[in-house]
C-alpha positions in Angstrom: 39.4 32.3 -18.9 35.7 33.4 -20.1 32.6 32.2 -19.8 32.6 31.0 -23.2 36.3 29.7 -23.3 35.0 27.4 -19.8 31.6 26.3 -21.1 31.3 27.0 -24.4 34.7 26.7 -26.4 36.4 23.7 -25.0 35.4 19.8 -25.4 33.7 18.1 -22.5 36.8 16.3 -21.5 38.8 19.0 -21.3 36.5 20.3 -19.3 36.6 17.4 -17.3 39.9 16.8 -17.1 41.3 20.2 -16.2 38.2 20.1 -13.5 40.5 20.5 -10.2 37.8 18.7 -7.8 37.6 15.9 -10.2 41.6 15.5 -10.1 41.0 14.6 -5.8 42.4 18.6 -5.4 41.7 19.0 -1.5 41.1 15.4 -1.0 43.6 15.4 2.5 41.3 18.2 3.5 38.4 16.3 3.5 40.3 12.9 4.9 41.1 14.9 8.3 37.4 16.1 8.9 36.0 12.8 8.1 38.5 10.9 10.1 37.8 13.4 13.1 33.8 12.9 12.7 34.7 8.9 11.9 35.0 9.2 15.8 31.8 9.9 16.8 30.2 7.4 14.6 29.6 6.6 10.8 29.5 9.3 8.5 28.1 10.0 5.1 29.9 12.4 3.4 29.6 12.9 -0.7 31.3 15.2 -3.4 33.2 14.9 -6.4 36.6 15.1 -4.6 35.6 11.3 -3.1 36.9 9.7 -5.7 36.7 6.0 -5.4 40.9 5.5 -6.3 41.7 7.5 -3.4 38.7 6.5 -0.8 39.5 2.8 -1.5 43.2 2.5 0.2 41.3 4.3 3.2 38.4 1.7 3.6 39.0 -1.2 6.1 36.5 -2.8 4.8 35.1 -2.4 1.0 31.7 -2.3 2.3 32.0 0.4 4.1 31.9 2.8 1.0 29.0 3.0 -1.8 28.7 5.7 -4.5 25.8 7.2 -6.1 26.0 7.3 -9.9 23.1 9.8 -11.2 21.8 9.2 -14.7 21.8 12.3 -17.1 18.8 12.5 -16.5 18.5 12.9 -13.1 21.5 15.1 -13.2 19.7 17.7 -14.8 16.4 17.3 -12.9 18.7 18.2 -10.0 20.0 20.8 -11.3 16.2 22.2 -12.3 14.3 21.6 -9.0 17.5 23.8 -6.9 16.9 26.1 -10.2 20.4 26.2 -10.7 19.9 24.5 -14.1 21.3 27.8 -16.2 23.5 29.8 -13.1 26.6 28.3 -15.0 25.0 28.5 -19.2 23.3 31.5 -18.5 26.4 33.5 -18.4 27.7 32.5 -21.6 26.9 33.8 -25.4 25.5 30.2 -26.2 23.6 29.2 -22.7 22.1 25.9 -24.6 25.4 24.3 -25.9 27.2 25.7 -22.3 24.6 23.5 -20.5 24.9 20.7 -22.9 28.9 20.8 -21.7 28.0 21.0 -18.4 25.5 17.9 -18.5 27.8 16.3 -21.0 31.3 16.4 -18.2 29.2 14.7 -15.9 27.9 12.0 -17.8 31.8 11.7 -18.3 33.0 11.6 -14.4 29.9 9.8 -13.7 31.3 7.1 -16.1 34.5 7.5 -14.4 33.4 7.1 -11.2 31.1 3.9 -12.7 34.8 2.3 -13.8 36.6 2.9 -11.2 33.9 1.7 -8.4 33.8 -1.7 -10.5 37.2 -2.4 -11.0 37.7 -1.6 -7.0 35.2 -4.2 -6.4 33.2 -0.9 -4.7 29.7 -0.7 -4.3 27.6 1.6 -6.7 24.0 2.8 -6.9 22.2 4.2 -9.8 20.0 7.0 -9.4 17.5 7.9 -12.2 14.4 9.9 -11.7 12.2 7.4 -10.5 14.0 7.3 -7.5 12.8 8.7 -4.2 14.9 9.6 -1.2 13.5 7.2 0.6 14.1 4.2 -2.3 18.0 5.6 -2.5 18.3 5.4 1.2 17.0 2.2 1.2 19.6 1.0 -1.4 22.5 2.6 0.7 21.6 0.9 3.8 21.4 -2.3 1.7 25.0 -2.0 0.1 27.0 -1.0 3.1 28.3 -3.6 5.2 26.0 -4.3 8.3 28.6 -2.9 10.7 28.3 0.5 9.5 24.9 1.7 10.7 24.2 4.9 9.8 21.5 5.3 11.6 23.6 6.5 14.8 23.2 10.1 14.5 20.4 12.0 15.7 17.4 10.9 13.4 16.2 14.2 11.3 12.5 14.8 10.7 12.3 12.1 8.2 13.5 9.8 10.4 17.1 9.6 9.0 20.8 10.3 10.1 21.7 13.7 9.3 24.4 13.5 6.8 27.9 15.0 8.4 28.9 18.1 6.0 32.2 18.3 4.2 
């Protein structure tokens, strides 16, 4: 498949659809590390292959899981300040519709992710703009159950847990 035929051609829900990480593809991989780092402490791990269907039978407790749902907006900022905002819509014949699909697919599993969390009875956090790190940390701490401290791991400069890598 081209460029074009990816980003360009196809309707965002194809696009988000036929997205393998999006579909929970790897998912066991990701159970065994976490459950080997669970171990050793809480973990925060994050990625579109958590989906909140398949993290939920895994939870003991629904308050140990909360997802971050980032607004469009915040989405693309993202996307600007790693500069990565046209790696994928640069490469096409029409870079400005191609990012426009891009954006547009995860509004869609954002939404997704928004329905699923509530009908699990899951926590989720918006994240817009305004937010800082500190504010979003803040708001995770809040939402997860007060037997899960994350604060366990070695502190990084900011004073935080290091998040455990997937």
């Amino acid at each position: 498949m081209t460029m074009d035929q990816r980003w360009v051609e196809r309707s965002t829900l194809e696009m988000l659809e036929s997205f393998h990480w999006f579909a929970g593809e790897g998912f066991d991989l990701v159970v065994d590390d976490l459950v080997t780092r669970r171990q050793h402490g809480a973990v925060v791990a994050e990625g579109f292959r958590l989906l909140p269907t398949m993290v939920a039978p895994l939870l003991e407790d629904t308050g140990d899981a909360v997802w971050l749902l980032p607004t469009p907006e915040f989405r693309r900022m993202a996307f600007e300040e790693r500069g990565s905002l046209w790696t994928i819509a640069g490469q096409t014949t029409n870079p400005q519709r191609a990012l426009d699909n891009v954006l547009e697919r995860d509004r869609l599993f954002t939404e997704r992710v928004r329905d699923e969390t509530a009908a699990l009875g899951l926590a989720a956090i918006e994240v817009d703009v305004g937010h800082t790190e500190d504010d979003v940390y803040a708001l995770v701490e809040r939402r997860l159950r007060p037997t899960v401290d994350i604060s366990a791991s070695p502190p990084t400069a900011a004073g935080r847990a290091d998040p455990q890598p997937t």
